[in-house]
C-alpha positions in Angstrom: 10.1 4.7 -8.4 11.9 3.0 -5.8 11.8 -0.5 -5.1 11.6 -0.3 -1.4 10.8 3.2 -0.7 7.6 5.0 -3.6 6.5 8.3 -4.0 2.7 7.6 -4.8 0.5 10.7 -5.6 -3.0 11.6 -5.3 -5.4 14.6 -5.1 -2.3 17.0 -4.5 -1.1 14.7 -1.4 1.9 12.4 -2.1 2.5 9.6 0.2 5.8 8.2 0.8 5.4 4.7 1.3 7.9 2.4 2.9 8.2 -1.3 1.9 10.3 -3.5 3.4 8.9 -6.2 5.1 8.6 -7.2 7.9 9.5 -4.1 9.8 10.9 -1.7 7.6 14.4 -1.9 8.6 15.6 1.6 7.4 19.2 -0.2 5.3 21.1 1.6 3.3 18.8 1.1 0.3 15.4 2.4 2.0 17.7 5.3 3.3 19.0 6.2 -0.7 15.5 5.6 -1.9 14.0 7.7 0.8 16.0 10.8 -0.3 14.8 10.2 -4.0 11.8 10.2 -2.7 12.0 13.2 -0.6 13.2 15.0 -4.0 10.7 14.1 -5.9 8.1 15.2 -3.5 9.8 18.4 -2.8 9.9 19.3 -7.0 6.8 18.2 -8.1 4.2 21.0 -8.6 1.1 18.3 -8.2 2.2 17.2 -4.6 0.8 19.7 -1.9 1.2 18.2 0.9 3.1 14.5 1.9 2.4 12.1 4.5 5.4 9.5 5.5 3.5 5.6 6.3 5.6 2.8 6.7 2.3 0.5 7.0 -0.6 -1.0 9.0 1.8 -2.9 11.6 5.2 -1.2 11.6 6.0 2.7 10.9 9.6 1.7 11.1 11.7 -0.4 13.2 15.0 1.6 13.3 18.2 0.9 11.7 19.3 -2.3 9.7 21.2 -3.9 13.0 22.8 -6.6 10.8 23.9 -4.5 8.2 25.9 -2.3 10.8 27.4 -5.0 13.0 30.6 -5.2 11.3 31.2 -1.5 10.6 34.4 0.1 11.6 34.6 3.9 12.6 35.0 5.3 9.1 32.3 2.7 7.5 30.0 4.8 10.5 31.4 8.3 9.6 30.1 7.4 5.9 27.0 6.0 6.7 25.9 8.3 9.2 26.4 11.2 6.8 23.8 9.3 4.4 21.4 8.5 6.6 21.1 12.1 8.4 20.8 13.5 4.8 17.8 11.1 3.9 16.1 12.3 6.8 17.1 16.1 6.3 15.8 15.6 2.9 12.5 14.8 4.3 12.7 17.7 6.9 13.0 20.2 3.9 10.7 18.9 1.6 8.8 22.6 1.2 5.3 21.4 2.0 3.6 20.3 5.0 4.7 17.0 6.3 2.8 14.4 8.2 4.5 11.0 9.7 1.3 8.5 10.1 2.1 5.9 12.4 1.0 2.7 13.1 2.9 0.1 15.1 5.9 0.7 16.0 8.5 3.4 15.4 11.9 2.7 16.9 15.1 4.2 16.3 15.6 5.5 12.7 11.7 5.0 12.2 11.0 7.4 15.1 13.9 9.9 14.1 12.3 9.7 10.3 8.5 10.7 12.2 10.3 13.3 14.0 11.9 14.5 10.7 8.1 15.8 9.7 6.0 18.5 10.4 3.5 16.4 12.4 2.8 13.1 13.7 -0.6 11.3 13.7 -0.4 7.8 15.1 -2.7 4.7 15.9 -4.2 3.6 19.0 -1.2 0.8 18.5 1.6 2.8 18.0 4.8 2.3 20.0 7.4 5.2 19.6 11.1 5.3 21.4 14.9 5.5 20.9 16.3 2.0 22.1 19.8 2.5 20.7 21.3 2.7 24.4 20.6 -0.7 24.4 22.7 -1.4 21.6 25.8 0.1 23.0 25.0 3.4 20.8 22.8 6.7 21.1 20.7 8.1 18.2 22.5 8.6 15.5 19.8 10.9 13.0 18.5 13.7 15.0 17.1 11.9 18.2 19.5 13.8 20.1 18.6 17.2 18.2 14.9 17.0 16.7 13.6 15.3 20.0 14.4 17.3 22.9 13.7 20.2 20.6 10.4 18.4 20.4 9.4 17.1 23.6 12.1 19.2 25.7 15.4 18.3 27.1 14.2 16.0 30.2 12.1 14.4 28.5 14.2 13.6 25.9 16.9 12.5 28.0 14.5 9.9 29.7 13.7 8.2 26.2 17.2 8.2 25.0 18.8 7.3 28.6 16.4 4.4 29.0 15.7 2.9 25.5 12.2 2.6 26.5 9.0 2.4 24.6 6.0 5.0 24.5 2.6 4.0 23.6 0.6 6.5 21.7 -1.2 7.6 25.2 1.9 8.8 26.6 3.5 10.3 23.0 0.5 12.0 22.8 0.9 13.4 26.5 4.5 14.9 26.2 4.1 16.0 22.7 5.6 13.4 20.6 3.0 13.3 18.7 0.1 15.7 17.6 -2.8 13.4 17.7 -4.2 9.6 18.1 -6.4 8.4 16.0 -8.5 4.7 16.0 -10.8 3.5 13.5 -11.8 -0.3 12.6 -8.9 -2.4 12.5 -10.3 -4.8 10.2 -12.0 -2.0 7.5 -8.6 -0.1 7.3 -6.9 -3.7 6.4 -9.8 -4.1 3.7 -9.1 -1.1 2.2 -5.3 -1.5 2.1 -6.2 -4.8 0.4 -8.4 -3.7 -2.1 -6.3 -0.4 -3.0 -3.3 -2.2 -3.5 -4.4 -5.6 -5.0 -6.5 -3.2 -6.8 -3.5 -1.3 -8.3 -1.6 -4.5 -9.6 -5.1 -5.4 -11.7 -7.4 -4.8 -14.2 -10.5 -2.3 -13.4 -12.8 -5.1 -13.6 -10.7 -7.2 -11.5 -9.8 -4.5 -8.6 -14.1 -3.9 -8.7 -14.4 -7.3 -7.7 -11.1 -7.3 -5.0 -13.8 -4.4 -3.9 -16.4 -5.8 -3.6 -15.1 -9.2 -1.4 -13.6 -7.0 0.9 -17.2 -4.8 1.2 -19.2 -8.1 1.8 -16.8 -9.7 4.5 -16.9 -6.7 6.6 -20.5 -7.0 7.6 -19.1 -10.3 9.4 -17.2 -8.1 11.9 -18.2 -6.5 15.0 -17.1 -2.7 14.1 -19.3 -2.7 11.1 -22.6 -3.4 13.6 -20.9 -0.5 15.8 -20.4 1.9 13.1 -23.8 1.9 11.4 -25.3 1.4 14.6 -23.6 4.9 16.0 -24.2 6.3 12.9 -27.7 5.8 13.2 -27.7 7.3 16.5 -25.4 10.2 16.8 -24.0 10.8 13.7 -21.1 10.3 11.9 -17.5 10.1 13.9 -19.0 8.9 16.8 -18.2 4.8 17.0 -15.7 3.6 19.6 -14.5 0.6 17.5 -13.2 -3.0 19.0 -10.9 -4.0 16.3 -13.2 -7.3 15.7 
C-alpha cells in the first residue's frame, strides 16, 4: 500500500484513494504510486469495478508546480513519459472505471478523471485545464482524451482559455456523466467515522459512530431528509449543506 496513493477494497469495488493534502498535487510520488495502484486493481480477481476519489474538497489539483519549475527539456521528456503511463495505467485497468469528484479537478486531476470510464461529480466540483496559464498545454491526454470527450471545439475553448467549469456546465458538454448532491455535513460524518474508524479498535470506531450519528440531528439537512422522507419517499430531499 502506498503512502500517498491506496488501493482500498470492498464488496468487489476497489477505490483508489488519493492522499496528499491539501490538494492532491499529482508529484512524482502520487504519479508512481498511482500506477501500483492501477496494477493492483487491474490483477486482483476480488476488485470488479474501481472508483478514482481524491477526497471531500479536492479531486486533484494538477501537477506538482514546484516540483517542475526547474526542469530542463530532458528532466520533462522523462517525467512526461511517467506521468502519461500512470494515467494509461488507470485507462486500462480491465474493469469499469469511475472518477468521483468533488472540488476541484485541474490539470493532471482532470486528465486522471478523464483517464476513466465515467465521471460522477459533486454539486461543488470545479473541472478545467489551466496549464495555458502556466506557459504550458496539457501534458497527459488533455489534448487527446478531452476533445475525444467533449469534441474538438469544445476542447479547444478549455485548453485555449485555462478556464474553470462548474459541474452545471461539465455536465452540459459532456465532461462528465452525472451530478450528484447529498448532505454536506452527513457525507463529512461518515468520512470521519469510516476512516477514524479504520485506525481503531471495534469498540472504539462504534463509539467515533455513534458521535458522529448524534451531532447530525443538530443540522438542517437531517430535518430535510426525514422530513422528505416522510413525505415522498426516499431520494427526494433537496439538501442545504447546513
Amino acid at each position: 500500500m502506498g503512502e500517498l496513493v491506496r488501493l482500498e477494497v470492498e464488496d468487489g469495488i476497489g477505490t483508489i484513494r488519493l492522499d496528499r493534502p491539501p490538494m492532491n498535487a499529482l508529484s512524482r510520488q502520487v504519479q508512481e504510486e498511482l500506477r501500483d495502484a492501477a496494477l493492483e486493481a487491474t490483477e486482483r480477481h476480488d476488485v470488479r469495478a474501481v472508483i478514482v476519489y481524491g477526497g471531500e474538497k479536492v479531486f486533484a489539483a494538477g501537477a506538482d508546480v514546484k516540483e517542475m519549475v526547474g526542469w530542463s527539456y530532458t528532466d520533462v521528456v522523462d517525467a512526461g513519459a511517467r506521468l502519461q503511463s500512470s494515467f494509461t495505467a488507470v485507462a486500462k485497468i480491465p474493469k469499469p472505471t469511475v472518477a468521483a469528484i468533488t472540488g476541484y479537478a485541474l490539470g493532471g486531476g482532470c486528465e486522471l478523471a478523464l483517464a476513466c470510464d465515467f465521471r460522477v461529480a459533486g454539486d461543488n466540483a470545479k473541472l478545467g485545464q489551466p496549464e495555458i496559464m502556466l506557459g504550458v498545454i496539457p501534458g497527459a491526454g488533455g489534448t487527446q482524451r478531452l476533445p475525444r470527450l467533449i469534441g474538438p471545439s469544445k476542447a479547444k475553448d478549455l485548453v485555449f482559455t485555462g478556464r474553470f467549469v462548474g459541474a452545471e456546465e461539465a455536465l452540459a458538454i459532456g465532461l462528465i456523466d452525472r451530478i450528484v448532491s447529498g448532505p454536506a455535513y452527513a457525507l463529512r460524518a461518515a468520512k470521519e467515522a469510516i476512516d477514524s474508524g479504520l485506525d481503531a479498535d471495534l469498540a472504539t470506531g462504534l463509539e467515533i459512530e455513534r458521535i458522529q450519528f448524534a451531532g447530525l440531528f443538530a443540522t438542517q439537512d437531517r430535518a430535510i431528509g426525514m422530513t422528505s422522507f416522510v413525505a415522498d419517499g426516499p431520494g427526494k430531499a433537496e439538501f442545504l449543506g447546513k
